[in-house]
N, CA, C and O atoms as a Tripos MOL2 file, in Angstrom:
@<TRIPOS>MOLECULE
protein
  280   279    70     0     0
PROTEIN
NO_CHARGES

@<TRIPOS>ATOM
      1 N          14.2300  161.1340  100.3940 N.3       1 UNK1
      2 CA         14.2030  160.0610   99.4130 C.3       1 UNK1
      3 C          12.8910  159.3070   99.5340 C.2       1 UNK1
      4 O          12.5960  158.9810  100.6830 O.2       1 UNK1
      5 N          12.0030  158.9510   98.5200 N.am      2 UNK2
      6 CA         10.9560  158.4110   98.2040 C.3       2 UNK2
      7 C          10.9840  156.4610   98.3660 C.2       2 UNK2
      8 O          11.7340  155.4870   98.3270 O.2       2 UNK2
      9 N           9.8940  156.7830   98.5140 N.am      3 UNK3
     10 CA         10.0980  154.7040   98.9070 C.3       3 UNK3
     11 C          10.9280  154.2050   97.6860 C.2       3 UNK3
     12 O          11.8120  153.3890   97.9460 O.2       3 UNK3
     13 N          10.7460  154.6240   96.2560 N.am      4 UNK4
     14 CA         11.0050  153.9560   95.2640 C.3       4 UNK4
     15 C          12.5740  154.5640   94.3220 C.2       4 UNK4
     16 O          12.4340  155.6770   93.8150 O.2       4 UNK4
     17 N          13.8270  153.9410   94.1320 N.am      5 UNK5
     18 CA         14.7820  154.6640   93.7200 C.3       5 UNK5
     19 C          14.2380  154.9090   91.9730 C.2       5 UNK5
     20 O          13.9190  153.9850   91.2250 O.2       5 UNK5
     21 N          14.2420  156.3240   91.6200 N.am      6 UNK6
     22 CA         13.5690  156.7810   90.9280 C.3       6 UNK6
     23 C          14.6470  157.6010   89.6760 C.2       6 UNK6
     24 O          14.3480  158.3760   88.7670 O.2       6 UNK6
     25 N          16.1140  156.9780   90.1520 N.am      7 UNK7
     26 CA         17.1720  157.7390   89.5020 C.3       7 UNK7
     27 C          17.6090  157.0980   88.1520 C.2       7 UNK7
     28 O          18.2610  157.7560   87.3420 O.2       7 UNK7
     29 N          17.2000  155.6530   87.8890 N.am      8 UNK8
     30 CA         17.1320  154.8940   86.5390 C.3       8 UNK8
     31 C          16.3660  155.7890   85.8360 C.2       8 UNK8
     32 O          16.7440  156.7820   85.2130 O.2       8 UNK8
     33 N          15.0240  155.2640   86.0200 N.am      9 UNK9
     34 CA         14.1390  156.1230   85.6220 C.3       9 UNK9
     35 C          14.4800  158.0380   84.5930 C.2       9 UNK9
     36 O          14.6010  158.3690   83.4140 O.2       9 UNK9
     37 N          14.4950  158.5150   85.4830 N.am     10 UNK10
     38 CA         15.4310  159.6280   85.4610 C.3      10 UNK10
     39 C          16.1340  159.9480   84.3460 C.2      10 UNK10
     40 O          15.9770  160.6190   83.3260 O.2      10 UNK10
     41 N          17.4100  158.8850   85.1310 N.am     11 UNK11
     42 CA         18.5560  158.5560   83.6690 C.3      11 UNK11
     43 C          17.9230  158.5590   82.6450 C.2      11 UNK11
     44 O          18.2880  159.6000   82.0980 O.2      11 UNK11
     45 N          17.2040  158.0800   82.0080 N.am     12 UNK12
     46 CA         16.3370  157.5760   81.2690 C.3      12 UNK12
     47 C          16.0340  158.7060   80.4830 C.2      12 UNK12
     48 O          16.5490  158.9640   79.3950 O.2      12 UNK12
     49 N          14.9750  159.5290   81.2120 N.am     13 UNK13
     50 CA         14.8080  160.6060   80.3070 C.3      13 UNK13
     51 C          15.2810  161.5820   80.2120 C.2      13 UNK13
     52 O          14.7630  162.5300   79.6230 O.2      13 UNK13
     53 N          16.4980  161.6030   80.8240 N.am     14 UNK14
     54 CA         17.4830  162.5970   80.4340 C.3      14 UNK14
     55 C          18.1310  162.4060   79.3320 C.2      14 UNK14
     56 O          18.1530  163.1980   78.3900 O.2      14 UNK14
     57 N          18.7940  161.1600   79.3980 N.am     15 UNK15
     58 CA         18.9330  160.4420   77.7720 C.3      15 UNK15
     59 C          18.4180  160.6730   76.9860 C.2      15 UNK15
     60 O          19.0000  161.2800   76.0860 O.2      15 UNK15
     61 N          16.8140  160.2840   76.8220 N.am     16 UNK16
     62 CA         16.4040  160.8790   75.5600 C.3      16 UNK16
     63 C          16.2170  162.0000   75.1120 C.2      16 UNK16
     64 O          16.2540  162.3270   73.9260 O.2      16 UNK16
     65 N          15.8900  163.0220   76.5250 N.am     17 UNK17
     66 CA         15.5990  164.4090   76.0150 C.3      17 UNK17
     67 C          17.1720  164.6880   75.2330 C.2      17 UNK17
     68 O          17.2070  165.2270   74.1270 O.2      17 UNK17
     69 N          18.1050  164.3690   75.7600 N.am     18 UNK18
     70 CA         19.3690  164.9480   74.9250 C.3      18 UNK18
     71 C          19.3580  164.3060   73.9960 C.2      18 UNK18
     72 O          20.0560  164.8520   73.1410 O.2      18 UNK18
     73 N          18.7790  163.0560   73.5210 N.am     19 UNK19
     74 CA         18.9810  162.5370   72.1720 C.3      19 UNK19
     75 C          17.8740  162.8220   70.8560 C.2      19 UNK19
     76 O          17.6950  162.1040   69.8730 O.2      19 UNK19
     77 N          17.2860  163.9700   71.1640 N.am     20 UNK20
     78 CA         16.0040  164.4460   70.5830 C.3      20 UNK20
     79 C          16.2900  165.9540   70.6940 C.2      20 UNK20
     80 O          15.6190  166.8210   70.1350 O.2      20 UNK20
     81 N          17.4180  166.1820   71.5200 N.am     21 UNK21
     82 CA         17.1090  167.8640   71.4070 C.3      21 UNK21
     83 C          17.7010  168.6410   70.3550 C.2      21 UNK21
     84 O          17.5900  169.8660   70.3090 O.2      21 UNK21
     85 N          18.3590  167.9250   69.4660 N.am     22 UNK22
     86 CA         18.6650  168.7070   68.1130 C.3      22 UNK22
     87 C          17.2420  168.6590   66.9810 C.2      22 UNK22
     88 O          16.9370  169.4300   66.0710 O.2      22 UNK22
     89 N          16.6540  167.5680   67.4300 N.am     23 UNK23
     90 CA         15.7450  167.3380   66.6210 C.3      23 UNK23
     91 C          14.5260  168.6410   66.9090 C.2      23 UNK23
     92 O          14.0930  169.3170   65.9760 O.2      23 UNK23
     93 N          14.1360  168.8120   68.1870 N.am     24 UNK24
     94 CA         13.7940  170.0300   68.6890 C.3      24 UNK24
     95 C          14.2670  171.4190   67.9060 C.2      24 UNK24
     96 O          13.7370  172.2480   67.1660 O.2      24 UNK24
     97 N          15.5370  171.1960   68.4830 N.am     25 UNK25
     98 CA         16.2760  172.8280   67.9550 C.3      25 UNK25
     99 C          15.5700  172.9480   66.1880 C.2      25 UNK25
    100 O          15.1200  174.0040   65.7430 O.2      25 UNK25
    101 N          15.6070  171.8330   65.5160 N.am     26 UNK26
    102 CA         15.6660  172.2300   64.2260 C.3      26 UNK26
    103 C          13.9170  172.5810   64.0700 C.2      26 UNK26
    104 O          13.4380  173.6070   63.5870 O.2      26 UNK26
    105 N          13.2220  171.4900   64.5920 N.am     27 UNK27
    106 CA         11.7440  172.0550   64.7370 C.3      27 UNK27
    107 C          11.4870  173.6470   65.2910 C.2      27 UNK27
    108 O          11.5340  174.4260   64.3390 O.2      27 UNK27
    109 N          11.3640  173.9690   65.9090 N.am     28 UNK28
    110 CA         11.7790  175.6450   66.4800 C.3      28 UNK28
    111 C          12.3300  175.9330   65.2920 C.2      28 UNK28
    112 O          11.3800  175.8410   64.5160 O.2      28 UNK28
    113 N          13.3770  176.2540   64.6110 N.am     29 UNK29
    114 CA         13.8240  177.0190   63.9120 C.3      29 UNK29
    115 C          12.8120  176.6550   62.6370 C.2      29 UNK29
    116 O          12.5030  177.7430   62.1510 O.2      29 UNK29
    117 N          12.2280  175.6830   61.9630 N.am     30 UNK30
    118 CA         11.5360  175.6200   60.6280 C.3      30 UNK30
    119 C          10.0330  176.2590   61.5970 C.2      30 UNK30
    120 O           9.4770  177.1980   61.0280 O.2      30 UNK30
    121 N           9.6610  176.0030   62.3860 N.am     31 UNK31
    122 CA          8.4390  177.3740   62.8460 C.3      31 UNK31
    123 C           8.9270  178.4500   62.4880 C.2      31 UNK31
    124 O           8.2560  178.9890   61.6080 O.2      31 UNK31
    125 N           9.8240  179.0010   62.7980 N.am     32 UNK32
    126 CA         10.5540  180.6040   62.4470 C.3      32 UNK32
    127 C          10.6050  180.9010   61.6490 C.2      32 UNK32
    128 O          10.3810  182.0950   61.4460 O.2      32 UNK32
    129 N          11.0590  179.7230   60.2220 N.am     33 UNK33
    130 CA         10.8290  179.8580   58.7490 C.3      33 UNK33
    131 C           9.4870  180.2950   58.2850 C.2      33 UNK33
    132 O           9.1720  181.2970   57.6420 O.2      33 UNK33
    133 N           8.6470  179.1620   58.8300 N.am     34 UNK34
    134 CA          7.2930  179.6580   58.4650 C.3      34 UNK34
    135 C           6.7450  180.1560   58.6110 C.2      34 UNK34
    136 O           5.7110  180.3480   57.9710 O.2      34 UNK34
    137 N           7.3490  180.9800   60.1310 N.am     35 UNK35
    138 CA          6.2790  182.0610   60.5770 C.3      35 UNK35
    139 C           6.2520  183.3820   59.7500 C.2      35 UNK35
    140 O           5.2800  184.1080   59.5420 O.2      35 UNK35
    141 N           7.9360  183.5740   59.1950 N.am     36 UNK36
    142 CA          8.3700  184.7130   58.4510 C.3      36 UNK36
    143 C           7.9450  184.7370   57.2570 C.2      36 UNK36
    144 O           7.8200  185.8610   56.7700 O.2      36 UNK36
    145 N           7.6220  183.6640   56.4790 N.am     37 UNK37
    146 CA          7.6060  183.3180   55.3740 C.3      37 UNK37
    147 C           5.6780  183.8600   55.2980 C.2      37 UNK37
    148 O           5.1580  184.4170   54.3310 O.2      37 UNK37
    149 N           5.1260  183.5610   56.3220 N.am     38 UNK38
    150 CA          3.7030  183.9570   56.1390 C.3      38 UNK38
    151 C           3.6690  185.6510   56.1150 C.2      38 UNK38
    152 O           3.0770  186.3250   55.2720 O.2      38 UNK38
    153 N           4.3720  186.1080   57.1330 N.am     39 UNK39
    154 CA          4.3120  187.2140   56.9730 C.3      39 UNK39
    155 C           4.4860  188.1550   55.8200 C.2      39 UNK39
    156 O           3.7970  189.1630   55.6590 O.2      39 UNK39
    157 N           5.6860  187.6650   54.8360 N.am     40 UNK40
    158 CA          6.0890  188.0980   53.6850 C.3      40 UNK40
    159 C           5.1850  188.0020   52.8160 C.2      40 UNK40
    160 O           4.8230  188.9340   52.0980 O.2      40 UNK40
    161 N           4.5300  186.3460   52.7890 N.am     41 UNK41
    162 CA          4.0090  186.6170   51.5480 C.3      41 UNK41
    163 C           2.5070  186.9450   52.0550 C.2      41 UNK41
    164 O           1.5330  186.4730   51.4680 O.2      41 UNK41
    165 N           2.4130  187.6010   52.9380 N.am     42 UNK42
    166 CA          0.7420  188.3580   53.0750 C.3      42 UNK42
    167 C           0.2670  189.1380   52.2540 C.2      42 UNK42
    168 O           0.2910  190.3100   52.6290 O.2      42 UNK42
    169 N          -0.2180  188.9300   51.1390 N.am     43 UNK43
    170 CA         -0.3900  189.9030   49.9800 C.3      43 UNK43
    171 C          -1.5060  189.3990   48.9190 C.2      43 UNK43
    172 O          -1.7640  188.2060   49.0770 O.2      43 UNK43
    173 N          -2.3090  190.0940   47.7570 N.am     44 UNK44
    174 CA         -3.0050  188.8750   47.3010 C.3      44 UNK44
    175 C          -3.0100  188.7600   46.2820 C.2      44 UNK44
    176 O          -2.9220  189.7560   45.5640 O.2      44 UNK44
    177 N          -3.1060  187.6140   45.8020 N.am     45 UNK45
    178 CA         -2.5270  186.4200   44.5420 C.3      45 UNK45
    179 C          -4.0530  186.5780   43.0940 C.2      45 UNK45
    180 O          -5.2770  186.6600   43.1960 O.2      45 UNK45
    181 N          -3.2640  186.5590   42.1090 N.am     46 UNK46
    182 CA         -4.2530  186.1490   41.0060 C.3      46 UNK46
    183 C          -3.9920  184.9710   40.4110 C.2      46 UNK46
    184 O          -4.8440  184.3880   39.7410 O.2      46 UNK46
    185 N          -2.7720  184.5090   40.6050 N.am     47 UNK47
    186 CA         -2.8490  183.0040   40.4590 C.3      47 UNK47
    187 C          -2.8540  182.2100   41.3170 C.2      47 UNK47
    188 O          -2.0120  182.2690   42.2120 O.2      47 UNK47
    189 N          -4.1260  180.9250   41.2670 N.am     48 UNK48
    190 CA         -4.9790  180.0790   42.3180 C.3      48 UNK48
    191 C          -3.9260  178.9480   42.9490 C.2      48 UNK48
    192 O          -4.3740  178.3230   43.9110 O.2      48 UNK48
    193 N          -2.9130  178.7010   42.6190 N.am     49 UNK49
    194 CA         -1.9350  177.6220   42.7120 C.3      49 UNK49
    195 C          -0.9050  178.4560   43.8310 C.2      49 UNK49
    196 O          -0.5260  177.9220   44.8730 O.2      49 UNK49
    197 N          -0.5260  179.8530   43.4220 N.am     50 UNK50
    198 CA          0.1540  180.2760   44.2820 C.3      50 UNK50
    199 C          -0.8520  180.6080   45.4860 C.2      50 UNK50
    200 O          -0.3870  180.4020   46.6070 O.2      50 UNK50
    201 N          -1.8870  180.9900   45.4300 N.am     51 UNK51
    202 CA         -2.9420  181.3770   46.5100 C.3      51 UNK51
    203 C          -3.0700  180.0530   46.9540 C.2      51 UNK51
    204 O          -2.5970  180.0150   48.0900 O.2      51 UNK51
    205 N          -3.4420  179.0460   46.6420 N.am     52 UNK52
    206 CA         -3.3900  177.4600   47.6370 C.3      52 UNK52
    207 C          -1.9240  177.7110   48.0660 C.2      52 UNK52
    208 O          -1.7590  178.4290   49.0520 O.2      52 UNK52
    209 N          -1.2220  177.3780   47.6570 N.am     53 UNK53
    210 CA          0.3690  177.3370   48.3720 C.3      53 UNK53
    211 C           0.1880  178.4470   49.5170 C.2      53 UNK53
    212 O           0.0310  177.9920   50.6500 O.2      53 UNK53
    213 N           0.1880  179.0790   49.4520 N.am     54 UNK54
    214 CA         -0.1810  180.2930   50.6920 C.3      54 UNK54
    215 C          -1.2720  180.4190   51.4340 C.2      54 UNK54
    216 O          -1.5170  181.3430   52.2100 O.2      54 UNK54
    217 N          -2.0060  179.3840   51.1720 N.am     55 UNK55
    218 CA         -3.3050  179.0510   52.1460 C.3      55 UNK55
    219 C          -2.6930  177.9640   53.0050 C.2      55 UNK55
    220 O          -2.8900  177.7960   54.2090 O.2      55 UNK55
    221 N          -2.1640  177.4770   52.4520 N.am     56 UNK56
    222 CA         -1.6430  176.4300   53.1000 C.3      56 UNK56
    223 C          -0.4080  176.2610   53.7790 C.2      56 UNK56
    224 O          -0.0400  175.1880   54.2570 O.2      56 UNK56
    225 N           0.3370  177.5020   53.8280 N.am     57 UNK57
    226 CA          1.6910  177.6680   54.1160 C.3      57 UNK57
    227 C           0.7910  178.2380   55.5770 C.2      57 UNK57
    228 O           0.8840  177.6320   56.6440 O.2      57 UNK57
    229 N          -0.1490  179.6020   55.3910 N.am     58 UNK58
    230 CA         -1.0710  179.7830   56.5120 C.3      58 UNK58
    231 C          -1.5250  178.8170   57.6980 C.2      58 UNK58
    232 O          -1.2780  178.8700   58.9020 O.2      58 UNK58
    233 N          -2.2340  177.9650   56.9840 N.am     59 UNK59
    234 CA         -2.6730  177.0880   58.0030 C.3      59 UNK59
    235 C          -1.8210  176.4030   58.8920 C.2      59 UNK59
    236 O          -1.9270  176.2810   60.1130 O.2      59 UNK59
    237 N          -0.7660  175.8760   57.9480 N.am     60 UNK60
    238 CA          0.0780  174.7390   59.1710 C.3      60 UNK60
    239 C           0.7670  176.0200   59.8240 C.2      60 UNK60
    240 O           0.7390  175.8340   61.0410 O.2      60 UNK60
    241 N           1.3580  177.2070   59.5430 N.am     61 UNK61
    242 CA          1.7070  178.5160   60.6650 C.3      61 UNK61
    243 C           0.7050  178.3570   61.8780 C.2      61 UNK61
    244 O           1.2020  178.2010   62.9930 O.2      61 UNK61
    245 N          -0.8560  178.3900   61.7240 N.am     62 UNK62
    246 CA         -1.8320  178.3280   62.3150 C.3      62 UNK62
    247 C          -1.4940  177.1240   63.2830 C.2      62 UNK62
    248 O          -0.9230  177.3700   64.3450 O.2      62 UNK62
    249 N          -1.7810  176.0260   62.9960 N.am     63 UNK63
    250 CA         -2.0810  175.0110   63.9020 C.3      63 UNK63
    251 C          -0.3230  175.0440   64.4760 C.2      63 UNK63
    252 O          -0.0250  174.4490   65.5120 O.2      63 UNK63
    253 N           0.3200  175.5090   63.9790 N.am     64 UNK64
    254 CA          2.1870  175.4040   64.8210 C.3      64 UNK64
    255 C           1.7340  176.4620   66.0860 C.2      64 UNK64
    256 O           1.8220  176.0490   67.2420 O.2      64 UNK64
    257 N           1.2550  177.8160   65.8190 N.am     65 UNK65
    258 CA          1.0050  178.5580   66.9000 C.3      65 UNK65
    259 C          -0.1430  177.8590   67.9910 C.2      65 UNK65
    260 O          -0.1330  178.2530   69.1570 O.2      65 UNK65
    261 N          -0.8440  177.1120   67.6810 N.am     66 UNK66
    262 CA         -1.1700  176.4870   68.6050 C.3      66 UNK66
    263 C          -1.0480  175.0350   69.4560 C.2      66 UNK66
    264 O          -1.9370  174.4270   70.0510 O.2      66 UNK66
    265 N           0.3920  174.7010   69.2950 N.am     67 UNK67
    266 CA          1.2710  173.8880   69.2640 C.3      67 UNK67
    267 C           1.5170  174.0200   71.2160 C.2      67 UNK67
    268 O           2.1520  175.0590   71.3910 O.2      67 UNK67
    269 N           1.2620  173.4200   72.4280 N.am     68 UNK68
    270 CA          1.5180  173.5770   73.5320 C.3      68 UNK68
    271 C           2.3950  174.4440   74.1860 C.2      68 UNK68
    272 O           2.0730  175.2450   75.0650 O.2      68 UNK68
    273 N           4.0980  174.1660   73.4940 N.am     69 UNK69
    274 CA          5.3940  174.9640   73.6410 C.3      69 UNK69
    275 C           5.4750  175.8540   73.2260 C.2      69 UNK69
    276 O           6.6200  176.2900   73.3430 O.2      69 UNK69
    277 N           4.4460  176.8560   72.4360 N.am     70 UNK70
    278 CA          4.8150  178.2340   72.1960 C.3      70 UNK70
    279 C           4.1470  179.4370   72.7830 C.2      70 UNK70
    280 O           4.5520  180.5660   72.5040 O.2      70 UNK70
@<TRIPOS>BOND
     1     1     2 1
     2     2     3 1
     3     3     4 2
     4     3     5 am
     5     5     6 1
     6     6     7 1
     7     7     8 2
     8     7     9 am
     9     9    10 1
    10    10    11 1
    11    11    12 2
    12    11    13 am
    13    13    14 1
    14    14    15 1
    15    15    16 2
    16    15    17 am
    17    17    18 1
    18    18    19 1
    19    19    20 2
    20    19    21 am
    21    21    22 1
    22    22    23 1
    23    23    24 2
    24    23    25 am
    25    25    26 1
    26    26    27 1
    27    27    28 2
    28    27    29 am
    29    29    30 1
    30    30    31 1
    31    31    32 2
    32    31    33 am
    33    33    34 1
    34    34    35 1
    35    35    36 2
    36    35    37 am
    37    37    38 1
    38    38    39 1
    39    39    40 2
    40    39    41 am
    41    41    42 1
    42    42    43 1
    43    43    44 2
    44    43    45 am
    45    45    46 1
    46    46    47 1
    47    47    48 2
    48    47    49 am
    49    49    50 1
    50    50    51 1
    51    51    52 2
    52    51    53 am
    53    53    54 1
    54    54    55 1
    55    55    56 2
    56    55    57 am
    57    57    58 1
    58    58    59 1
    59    59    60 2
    60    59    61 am
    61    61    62 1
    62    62    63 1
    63    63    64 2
    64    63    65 am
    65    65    66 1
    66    66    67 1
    67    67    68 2
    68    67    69 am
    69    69    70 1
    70    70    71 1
    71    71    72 2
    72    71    73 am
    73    73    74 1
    74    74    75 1
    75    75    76 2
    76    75    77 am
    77    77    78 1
    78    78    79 1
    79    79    80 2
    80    79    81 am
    81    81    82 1
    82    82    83 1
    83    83    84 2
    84    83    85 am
    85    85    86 1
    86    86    87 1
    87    87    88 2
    88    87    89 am
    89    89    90 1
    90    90    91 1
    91    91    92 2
    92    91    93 am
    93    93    94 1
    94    94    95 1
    95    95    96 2
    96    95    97 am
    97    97    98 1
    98    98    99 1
    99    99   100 2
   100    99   101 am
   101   101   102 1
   102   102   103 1
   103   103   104 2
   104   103   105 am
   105   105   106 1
   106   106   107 1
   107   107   108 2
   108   107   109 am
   109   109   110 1
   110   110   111 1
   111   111   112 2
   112   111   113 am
   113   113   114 1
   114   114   115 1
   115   115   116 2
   116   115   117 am
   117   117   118 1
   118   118   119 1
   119   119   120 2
   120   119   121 am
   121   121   122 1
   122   122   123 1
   123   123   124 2
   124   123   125 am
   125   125   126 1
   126   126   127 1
   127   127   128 2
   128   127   129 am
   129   129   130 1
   130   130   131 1
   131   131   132 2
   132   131   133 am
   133   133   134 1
   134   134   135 1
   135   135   136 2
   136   135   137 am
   137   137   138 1
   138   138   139 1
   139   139   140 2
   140   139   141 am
   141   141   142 1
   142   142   143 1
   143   143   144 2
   144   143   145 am
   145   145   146 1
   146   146   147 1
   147   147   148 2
   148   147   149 am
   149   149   150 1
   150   150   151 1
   151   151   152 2
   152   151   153 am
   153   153   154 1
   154   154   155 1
   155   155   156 2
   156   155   157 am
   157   157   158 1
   158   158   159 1
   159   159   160 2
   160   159   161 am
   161   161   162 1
   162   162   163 1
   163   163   164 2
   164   163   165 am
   165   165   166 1
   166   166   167 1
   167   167   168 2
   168   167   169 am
   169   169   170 1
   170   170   171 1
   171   171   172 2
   172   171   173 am
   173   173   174 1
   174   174   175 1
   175   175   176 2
   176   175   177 am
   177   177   178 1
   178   178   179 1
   179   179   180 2
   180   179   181 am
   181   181   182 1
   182   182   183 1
   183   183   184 2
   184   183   185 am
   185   185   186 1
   186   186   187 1
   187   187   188 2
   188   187   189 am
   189   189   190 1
   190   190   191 1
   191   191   192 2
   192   191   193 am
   193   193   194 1
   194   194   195 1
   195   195   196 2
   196   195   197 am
   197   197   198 1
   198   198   199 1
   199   199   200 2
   200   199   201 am
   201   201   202 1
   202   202   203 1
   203   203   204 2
   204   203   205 am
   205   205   206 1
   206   206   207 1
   207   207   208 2
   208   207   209 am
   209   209   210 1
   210   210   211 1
   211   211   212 2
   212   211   213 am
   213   213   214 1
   214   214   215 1
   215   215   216 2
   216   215   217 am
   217   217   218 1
   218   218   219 1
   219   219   220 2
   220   219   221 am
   221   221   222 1
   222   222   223 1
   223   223   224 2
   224   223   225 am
   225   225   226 1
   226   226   227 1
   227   227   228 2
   228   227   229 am
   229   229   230 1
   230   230   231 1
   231   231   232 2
   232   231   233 am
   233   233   234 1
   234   234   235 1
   235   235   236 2
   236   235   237 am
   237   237   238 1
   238   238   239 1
   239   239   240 2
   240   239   241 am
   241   241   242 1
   242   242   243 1
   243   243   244 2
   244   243   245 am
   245   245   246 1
   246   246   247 1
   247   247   248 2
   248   247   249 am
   249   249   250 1
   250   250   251 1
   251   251   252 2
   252   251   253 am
   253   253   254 1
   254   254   255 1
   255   255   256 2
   256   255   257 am
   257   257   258 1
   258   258   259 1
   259   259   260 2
   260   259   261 am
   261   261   262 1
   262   262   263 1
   263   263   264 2
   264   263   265 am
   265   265   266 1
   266   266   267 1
   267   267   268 2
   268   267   269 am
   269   269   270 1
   270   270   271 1
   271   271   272 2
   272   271   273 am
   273   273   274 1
   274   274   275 1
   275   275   276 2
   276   275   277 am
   277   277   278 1
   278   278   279 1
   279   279   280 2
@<TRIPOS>SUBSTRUCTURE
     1 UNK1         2 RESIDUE 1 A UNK
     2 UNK2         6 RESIDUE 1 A UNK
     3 UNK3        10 RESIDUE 1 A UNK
     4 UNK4        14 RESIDUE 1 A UNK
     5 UNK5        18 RESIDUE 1 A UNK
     6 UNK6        22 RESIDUE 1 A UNK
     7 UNK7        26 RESIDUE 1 A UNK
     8 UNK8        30 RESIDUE 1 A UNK
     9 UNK9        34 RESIDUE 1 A UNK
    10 UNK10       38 RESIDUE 1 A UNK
    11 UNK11       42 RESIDUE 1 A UNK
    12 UNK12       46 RESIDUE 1 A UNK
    13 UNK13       50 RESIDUE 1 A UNK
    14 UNK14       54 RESIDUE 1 A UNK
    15 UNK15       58 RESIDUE 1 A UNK
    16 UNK16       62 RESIDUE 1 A UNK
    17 UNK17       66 RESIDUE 1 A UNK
    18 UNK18       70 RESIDUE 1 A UNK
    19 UNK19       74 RESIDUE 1 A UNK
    20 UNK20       78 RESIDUE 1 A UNK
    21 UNK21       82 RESIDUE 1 A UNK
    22 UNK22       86 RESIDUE 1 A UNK
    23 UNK23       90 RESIDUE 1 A UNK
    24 UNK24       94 RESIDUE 1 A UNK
    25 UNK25       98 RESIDUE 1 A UNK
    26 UNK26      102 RESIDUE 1 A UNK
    27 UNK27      106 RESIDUE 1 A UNK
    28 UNK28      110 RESIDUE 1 A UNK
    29 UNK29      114 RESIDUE 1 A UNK
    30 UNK30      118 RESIDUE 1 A UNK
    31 UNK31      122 RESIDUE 1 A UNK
    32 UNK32      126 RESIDUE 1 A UNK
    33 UNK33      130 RESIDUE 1 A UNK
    34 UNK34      134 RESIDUE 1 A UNK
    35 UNK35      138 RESIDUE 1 A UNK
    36 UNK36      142 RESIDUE 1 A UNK
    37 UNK37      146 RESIDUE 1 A UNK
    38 UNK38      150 RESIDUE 1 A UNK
    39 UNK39      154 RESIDUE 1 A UNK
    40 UNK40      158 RESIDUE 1 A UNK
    41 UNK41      162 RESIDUE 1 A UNK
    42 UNK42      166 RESIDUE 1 A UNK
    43 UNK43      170 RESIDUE 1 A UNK
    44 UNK44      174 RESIDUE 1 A UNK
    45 UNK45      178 RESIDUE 1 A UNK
    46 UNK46      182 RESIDUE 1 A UNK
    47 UNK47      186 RESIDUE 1 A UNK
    48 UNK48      190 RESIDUE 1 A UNK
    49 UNK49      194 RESIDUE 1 A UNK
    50 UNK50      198 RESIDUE 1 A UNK
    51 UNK51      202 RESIDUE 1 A UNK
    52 UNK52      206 RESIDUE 1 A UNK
    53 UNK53      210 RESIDUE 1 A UNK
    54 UNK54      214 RESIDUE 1 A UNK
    55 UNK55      218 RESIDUE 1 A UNK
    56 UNK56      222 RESIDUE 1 A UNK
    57 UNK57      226 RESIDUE 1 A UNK
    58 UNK58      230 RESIDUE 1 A UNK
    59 UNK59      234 RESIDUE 1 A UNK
    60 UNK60      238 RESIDUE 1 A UNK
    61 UNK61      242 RESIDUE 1 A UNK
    62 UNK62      246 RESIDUE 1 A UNK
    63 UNK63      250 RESIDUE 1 A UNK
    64 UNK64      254 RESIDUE 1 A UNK
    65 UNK65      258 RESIDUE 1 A UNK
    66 UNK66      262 RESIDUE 1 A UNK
    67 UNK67      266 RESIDUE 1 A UNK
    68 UNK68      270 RESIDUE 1 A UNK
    69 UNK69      274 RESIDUE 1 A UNK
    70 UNK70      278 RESIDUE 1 A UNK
């Protein structure tokens, strides 16, 4: 045992991690959406509106894969 009782503390963020971890679960699963969703629509566009929408569906895939937790 450490000079300092450190088990409040603790409590603490055990609490929140369980009060955030659905919020988690659902984050994880909309990555999965988007990851699939890039894959599908990998293909190429003659209309510029659907090609932005899919540039951009790209990118945030992009910066999610480089997201710490994956």
């Amino acid at each position: 045992m450490g000079i300092f009782d450190e088990s409040e503390v603790e409590a603490g963020h055990r609490g929140l991690a369980f009060s955030i971890s659905s919020q988690i679960e659902i984050l994880k699963a909309s990555i999965e959406l988007i990851r699939s969703a890039i894959k599908i629509e990998d293909r190429i566009r003659n209309d510029l509106q659907e090609h932005a929408d899919y540039l951009a569906a790209s990118l945030l895939g992009f910066r999610i894969d480089l997201l710490p937790w994956n």
